[in-house]
N, C-alpha and C positions, 0 to 999 in steps of 0.2 A: 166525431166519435165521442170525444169526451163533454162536449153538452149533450148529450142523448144519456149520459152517465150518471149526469146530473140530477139532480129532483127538482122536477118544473115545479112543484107546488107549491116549496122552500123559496124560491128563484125572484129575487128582487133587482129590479131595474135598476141597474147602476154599480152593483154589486158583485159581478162578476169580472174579476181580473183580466179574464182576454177581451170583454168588451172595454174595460179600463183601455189596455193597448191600443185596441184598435180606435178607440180616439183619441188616443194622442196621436196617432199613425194622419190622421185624419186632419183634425188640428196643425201637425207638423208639415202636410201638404199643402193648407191653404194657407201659410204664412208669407208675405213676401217673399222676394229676392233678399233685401239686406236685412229682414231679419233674420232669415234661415243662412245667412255669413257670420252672423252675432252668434248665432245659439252653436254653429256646426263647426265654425274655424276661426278664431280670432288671428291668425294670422293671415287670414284672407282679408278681415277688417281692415288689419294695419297695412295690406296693399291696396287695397280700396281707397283707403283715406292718403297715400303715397299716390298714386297715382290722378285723385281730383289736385292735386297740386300742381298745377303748370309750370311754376317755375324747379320744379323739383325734377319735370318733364326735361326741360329743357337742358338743368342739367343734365339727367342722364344721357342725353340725345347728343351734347358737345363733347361728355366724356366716350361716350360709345366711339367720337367720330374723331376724337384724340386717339384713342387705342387702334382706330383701324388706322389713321394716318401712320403712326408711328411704325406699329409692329407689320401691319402687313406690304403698307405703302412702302417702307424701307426692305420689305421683302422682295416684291414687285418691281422696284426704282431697277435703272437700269446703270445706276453709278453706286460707286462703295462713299464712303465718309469721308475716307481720305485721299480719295481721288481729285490729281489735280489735271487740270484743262490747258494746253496751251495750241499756241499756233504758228504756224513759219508764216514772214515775213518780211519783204525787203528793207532794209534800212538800212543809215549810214552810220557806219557803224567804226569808233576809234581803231585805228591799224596799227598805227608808226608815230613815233613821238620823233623831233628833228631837233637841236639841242647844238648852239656852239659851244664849245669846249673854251671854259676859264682855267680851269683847274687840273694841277700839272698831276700827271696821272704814272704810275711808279711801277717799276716793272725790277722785282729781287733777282739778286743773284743766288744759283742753287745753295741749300746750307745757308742761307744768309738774312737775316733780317732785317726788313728797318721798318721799328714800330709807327703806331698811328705821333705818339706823343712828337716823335723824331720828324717826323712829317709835316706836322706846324711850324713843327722850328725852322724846318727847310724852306719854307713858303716867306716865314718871316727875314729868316737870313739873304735869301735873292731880292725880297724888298729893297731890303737894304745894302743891298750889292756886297753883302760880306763872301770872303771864297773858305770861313771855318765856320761850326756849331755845335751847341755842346747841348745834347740830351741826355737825362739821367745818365749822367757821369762818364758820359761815351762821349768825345770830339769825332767829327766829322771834314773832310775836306769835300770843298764841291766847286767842281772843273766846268768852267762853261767851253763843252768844247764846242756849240754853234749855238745859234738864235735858239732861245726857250729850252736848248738841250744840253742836260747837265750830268756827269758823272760822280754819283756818289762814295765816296768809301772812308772805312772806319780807318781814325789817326787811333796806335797804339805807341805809348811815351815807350822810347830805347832809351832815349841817354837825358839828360838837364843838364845843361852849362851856365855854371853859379857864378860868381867873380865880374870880372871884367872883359872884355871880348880879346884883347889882346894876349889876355893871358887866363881863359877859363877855370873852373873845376870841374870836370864831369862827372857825375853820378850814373848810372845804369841804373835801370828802367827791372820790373820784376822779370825773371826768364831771357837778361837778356846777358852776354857775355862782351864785355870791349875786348879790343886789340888795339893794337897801333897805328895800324891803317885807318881804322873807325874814325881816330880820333885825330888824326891828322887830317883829315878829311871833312870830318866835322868842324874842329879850329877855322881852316882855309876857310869856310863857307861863311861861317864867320867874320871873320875880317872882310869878305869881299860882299858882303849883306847879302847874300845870295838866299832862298829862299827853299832850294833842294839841293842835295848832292847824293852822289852813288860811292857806296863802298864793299868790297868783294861782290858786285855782282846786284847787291840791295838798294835801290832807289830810295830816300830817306827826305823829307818835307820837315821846313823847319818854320816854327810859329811860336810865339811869343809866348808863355806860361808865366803871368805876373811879373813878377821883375826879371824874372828867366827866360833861356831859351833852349825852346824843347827839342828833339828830333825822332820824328815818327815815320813809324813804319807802316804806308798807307794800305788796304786790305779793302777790295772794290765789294761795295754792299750793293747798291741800283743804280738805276737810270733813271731820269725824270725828265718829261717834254710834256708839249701842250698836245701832241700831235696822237691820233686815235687811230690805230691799226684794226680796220677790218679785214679777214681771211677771208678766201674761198668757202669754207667749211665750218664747223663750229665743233671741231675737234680740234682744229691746229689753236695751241695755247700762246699765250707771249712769251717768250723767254729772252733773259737779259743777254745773251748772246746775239741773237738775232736784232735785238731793237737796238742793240749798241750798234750792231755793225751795220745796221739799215741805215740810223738817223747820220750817222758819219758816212756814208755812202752819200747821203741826201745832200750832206753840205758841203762834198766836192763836187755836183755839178751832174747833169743829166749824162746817162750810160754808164755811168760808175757800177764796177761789177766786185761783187762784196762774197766771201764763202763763209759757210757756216755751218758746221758739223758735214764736209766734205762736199756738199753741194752748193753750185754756182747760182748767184742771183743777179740781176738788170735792172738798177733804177730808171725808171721813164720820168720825165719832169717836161714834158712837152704841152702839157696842160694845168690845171690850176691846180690838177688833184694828183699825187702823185701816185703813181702804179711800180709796183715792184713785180719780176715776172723773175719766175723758174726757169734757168736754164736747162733744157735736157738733150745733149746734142743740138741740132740746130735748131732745134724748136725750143720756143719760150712760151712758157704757160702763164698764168695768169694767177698769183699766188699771194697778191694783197693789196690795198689802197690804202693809201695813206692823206689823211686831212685835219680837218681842226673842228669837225662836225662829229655830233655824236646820233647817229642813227638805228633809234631802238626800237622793238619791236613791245604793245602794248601787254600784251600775254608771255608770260616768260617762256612758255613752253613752244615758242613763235621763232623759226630762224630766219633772219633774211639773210636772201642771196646778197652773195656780192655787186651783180648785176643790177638789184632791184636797191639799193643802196645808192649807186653811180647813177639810177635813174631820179631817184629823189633828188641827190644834190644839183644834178643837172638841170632838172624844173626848176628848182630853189634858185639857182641863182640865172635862169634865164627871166624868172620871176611868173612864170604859167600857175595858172588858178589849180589846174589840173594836169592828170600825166596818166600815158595806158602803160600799162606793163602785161608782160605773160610768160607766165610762167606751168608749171607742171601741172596747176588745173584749170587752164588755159587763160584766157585775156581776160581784163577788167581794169575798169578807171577809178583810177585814186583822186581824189579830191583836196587838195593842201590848205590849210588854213593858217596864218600867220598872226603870230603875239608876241609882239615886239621882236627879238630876238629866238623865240622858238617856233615851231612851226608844227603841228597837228597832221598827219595824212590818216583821211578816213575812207573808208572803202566801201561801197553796195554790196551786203552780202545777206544772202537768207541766213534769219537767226530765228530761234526759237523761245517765244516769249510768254510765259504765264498771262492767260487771261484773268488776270488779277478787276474786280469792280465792275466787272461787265453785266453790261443790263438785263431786265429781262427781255429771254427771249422764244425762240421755237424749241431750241436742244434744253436750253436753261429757265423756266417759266418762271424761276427767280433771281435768276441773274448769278453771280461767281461771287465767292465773297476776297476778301486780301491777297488770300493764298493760291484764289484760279480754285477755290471747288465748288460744286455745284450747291448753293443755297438749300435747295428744298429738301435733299438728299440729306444734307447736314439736318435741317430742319428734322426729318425722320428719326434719324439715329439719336440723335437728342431728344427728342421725346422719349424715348426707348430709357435712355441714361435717366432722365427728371421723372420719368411715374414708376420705374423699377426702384430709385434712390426713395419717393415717397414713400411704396409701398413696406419697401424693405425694413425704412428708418420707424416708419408706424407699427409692425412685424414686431421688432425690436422694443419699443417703447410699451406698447402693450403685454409683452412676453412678460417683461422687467413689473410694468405696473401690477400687472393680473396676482401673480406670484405675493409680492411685497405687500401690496393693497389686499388681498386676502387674507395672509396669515395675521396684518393686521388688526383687522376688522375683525374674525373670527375669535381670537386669542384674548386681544387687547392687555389691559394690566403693563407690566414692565416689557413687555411683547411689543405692544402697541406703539409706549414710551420710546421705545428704541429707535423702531423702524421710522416712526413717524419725526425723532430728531435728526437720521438720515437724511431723511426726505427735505427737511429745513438747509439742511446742508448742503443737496445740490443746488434746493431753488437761491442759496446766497452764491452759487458762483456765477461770475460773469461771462455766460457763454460766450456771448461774439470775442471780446478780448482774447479768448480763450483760446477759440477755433483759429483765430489769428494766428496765435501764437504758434499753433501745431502743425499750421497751415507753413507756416516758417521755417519750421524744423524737418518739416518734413522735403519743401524743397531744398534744402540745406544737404539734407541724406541724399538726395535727388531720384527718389522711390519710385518705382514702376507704375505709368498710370494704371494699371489694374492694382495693383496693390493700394497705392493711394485713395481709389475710388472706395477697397474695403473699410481703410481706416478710414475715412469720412461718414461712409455708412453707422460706423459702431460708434464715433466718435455722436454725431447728432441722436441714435437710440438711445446712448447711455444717459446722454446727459434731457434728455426728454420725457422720462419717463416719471418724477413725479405727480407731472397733472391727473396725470390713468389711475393715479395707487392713491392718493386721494381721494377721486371719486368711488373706487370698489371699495376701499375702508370705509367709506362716509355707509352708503348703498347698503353694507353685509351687517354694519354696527343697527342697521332697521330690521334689516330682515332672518338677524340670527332667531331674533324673539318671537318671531310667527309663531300661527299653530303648526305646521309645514315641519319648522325645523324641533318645536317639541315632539313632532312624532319621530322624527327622525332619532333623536336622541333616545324614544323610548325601543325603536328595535335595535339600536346596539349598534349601528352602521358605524365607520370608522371616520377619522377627522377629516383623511384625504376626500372622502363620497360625500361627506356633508357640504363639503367647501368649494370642491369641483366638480359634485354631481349635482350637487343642489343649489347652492347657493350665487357662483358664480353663472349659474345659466340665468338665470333673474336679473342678473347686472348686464348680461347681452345686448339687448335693447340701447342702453347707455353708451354703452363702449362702441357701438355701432356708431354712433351719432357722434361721439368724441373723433373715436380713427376715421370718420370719412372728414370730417373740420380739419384735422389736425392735416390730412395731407396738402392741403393748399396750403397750410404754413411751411412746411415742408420742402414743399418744390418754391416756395417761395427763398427760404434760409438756402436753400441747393442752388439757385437762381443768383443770388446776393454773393454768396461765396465764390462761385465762378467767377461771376463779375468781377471780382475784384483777386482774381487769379489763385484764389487757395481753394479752390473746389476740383471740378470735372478739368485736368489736364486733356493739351493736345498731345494725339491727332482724335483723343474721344470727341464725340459734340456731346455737348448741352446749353439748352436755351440762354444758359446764362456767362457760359464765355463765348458763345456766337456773338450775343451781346457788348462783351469784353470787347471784341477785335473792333471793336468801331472807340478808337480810341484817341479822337482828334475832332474837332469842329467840323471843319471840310469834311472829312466821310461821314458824319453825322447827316449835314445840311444836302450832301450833292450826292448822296448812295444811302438813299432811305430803304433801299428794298433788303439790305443786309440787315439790319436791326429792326426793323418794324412787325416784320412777320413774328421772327424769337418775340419777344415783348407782348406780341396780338395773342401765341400760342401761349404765355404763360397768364396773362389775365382772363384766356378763356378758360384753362382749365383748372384755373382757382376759384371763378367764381362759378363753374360748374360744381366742384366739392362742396364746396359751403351752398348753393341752392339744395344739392340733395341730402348735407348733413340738416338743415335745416326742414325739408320735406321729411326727414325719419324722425325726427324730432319730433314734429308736430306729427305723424304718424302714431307714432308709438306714444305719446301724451296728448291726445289734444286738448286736455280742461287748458294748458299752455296757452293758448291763443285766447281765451275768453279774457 
């Protein structure tokens, strides 16, 4: 309509605006493919030239297939992180320990003590055949009333007889009162070297005090023998009543019948071992053995019967390899093994054992690592820990650089001065030492692996962030000057939209190419810190205390399948980053390569 409007006559070839269009329309049709990507989307270009990069491929294709391994294969897996593996199994397995008896074994009187110090002394005084001993300022009398069996009790000084014996002085002892009887009594014992005498009623031990002679009033503390009293039960306690009146039962002779606390007991001495039995009416029960063996159970929370006690020593000394017993979960053979003087019983029992190093296999297609958990499993959830830590830490270093590196650049002046002596400041500290350090303090606090993993996180962003702020100050100090950002300045915009609407979006490109480099350093610094235990705590995994746990030669050289794979997943997916920081790089610059 509007060329019919026109005046044909006026009407020069070439000259009219909508034929203008229509050849460029025209023109714009028959352009190639990559030039109509040139003129229509330059960031179609920069995927164009990303993608003829194979190795830029490549990475993205390892990193794709880290992410699926990690986040969905540990979705998918059919075990958690810290699941551990184990199995039942027959084995011979320690039971009883068998043990002769040296050592004289001490049984108090109620109220009464006789410390460990007093107890050496006793050991050294029967040595040497003395029947007194003196502990922290306490004297002792000790009565051998039979073989190896001795009555202890505390000597308390009554009286001192100073002078001559014929004609003493006696002194009284603290708390104590004389009379005349006492001390006619004492004199007599005296004169006739006697070594006890009784006065009203008081039994009184007389022993020598330096050049004096003392008289004491004896007060029974223990008992001491070699001999080792096993009960029926493991309720009935020792008491020094009972063992006095046992071992003195003992040393008058088989059937010797002893009471104590109103019930009647029966020594048997008819074999080697001696039995003590409960009278109850006519019936004698069966209520202790006595020997010179100590037979213990490995597991303290392990009682043995009486029974199964009388069975070991009976093997023992028939000399049998082995011995069946049965008991409340029915029969089973013990097996004895003999060292020098002790003797080992081990017994067949299903036990339950961590498949700790175990190969690969059908349930485990990487085998178990120290602790019995499945490798590959572990493998997932650490990857999960190593590219959420990357991304986070890059997250953080960037936030920090974007910010700092902006207002630098934009401002400059004493601005710039500032930030940029900042900047000098963290690159002079010595991060690893650092990380060390914190990595110290913080297992010292002994902090929640989830908390620890945050402070790691913030500890590696904070300290990473001047390379970022550098390069956006370098970057914004070229592109403040453009035509771009004089126009910007001539409509009035503000300093936030100049710097974060305009200017920062120009530096994208760079930062892109930076944060995807920097993550492979990253999971690399996350990888070296585990290793060496200040990073990702258990039961978290990450590539680099999976690494850790292989902490000895032997699992190095003979359980490759626990360290090899961590190690294979972190060199692939570092040099997946760096092929594709490297592919954006040459994307987004390529005069770079020429």
């Amino acid at each position: 309509m509007r060329r019919e409007m026109m005046d044909p006559v006026n009407k020069v070839p070439g000259d009219d605006p909508l034929d203008r269009v229509e050849q460029h329309i025209s023109t714009s049709s028959s352009l190639g493919d990559e030039q109509r990507i040139k003129v229509l989307s330059p960031y179609m270009l920069v995927f164009k030239r990303f993608v003829r990069n194979m190795l830029a491929i490549v990475g993205v294709v390892c990193i794709s297939t880290m992410f699926v391994f990690s986040f969905i294969g540990g979705w998918l897996g059919p075990y958690s992180q810290s699941q551990i593996f184990t199995e039942d199994v027959d084995m011979s397995k320690a039971y009883a320990g068998v043990t002769q008896n040296l050592d004289y074994r001490f049984t108090e009187k109620d109220d009464m003590s006789f410390p460990l110090s007093a107890r050496a002394m006793f050991v050294k005084a029967v040595g040497e055949g003395s029947a007194t001993m003196a502990s922290d300022g306490d004297t002792y009398s000790l009565k051998n009333l039979s073989q190896d069996f001795y009555l202890i009790s505390k000597m308390v000084k009554a009286a001192t007889a100073g002078g001559t014996v014929n004609k003493p002085i006696i002194t009284y002892g603290d708390g104590f009162t004389g009379s005349q009887t006492f001390e006619d009594a004492f004199k007599a014992a005296l004169t006739a070297s006697a070594d006890h005498f009784s006065s009203d009623g008081v039994d009184y031990s007389i022993a020598k005090d330096k050049k004096f002679y003392a008289a004491y009033v004896e007060s029974e503390v223990a008992v001491s023998s070699l001999h080792v009293f096993d009960y029926v039960n493991d309720n009935i306690k020792d008491t020094f009543d009972f063992k006095y009146q046992a071992e003195t039962a003992m040393s008058k002779g088989n059937g010797t019948v002893f009471t104590v606390a109103g019930i009647n007991y029966e020594i048997d001495l008819s074999d080697e071992i001696a039995r003590i039995y409960q009278i109850d009416g006519k019936d004698k029960i069966e209520y202790a053995i006595v020997s010179t063996q100590i037979v213990q159970a490995i597991q303290p929370d392990v009682f043995l019967s009486i029974e199964f006690k009388d069975a070991v020593r009976a093997a023992i000394m028939e000399k049998q390899p082995s011995f069946t017993f049965t008991d409340d979960a029915g029969q089973a053979e013990y097996q004895i093994l003999q060292d020098n003087t002790q003797y080992l019983i081990k017994k067949d029992a299903n036990t339950q054992i961590v498949k700790h190093y175990e190969g690969p296999s059908k349930s485990h297609w990487l085998g178990t690592d120290g602790n019995g958990m499945d490798i590959i499993t572990r493998l997932m959830y650490g990857g999960r820990i190593s590219l959420m830590i990357g991304f986070i830490v890059v997250a953080i270093e960037s936030f920090i650089g974007i910010i700092l590196g902006g207002l630098s650049g934009y401002f400059g002046k004493w601005i710039d001065n500032l930030l940029m002596r900042i900047v000098d400041v963290f690159n002079c500290i010595p991060s690893i030492p650092l990380i060390i350090i914190l990595g110290a303090v913080m297992d010292a606090m002994r902090l929640n692996p989830n908390i620890r993993m945050v402070y790691l996180m913030l500890i590696l962003g904070i300290l990473g962030w001047p390379g970022i702020a550098r390069m956006v100050r370098g970057q914004i100090l070229s592109l403040r000057e453009q035509e771009f950002m004089v126009a910007a300045e001539a409509t009035g915009l503000s300093v936030y939209r100049k710097i974060f609407k305009h200017l920062i979006p120009n530096v994208i490109p760079q930062l892109i190419v930076i944060a995807t480099m920097s993550l492979g350093d990253t999971i690399l610094i996350e990888s070296t810190l585990s290793f060496l235990g200040l990073g990702v705590k258990f039961p978290f995994a990450s590539w680099g205390n999976i690494i850790n746990a292989v902490s000895n030669v032997h699992v190095m050289t003979n359980y490759w399948f626990v360290w090899i794979p961590a190690g294979f997943c972190i060199l692939i997916t570092v040099l997946a980053f760096n092929f594709i920081g490297d592919g954006l790089r040459d994307a987004f610059d390529p005069k770079m390569k020429r």
